[in-house]
C-alpha positions as CSV (number, residue, x, y, z in Angstrom):
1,X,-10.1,-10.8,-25.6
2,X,-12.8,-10.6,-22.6
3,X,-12.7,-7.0,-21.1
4,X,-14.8,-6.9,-18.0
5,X,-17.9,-4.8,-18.3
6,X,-18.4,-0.7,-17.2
7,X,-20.6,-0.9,-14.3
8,X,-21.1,-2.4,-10.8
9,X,-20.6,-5.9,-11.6
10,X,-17.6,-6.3,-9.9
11,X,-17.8,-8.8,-7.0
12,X,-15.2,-7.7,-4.1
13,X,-13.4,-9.7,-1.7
14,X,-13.9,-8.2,1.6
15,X,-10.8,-10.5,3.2
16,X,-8.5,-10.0,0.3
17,X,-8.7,-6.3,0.8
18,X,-8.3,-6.4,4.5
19,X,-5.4,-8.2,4.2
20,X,-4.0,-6.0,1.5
21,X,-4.3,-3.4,3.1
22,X,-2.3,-5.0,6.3
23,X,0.4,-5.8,4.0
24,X,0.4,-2.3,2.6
25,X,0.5,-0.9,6.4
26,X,3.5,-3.9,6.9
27,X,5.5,-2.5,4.0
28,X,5.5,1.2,5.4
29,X,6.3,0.7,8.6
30,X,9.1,-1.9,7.2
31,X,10.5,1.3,4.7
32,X,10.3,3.5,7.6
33,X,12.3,1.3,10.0
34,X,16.1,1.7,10.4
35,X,16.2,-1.9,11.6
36,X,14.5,-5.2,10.7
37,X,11.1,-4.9,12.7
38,X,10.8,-7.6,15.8
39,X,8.1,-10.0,15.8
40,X,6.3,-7.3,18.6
41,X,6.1,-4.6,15.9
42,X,4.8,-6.8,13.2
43,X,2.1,-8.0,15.9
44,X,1.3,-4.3,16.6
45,X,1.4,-3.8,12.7
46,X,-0.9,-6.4,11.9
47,X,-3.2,-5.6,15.0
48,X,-2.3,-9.3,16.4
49,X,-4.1,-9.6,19.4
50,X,-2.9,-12.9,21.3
51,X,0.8,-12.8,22.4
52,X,3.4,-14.6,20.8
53,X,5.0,-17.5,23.7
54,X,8.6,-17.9,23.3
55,X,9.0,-21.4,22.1
């Protein structure tokens, strides 16, 4: 078994993070919701900045 080594080695993925964390921020504001959220709340979630055109 290869265990990772104690130290700053680890490489971090700046992107992956960001977009964990938007995911976490979806999750709790989907928990916290009494309905599904509308595509406007997700946008505002995720800090979308171009609106969505009805298609």
């Amino acid at each position: 078994m290869h265990v990772a080594p104690v130290g700053g080695t680890a490489v971090q993925d700046h992107v992956a993070l960001a977009e964990i964390e938007l995911c976490g921020e979806l999750i709790i504001a989907a928990s916290a919701a009494e309905e599904r959220l509308s595509l406007e709340s997700i946008d505002e979630v995720l800090r979308v900045a171009e609106e969505r055109k009805d298609a």
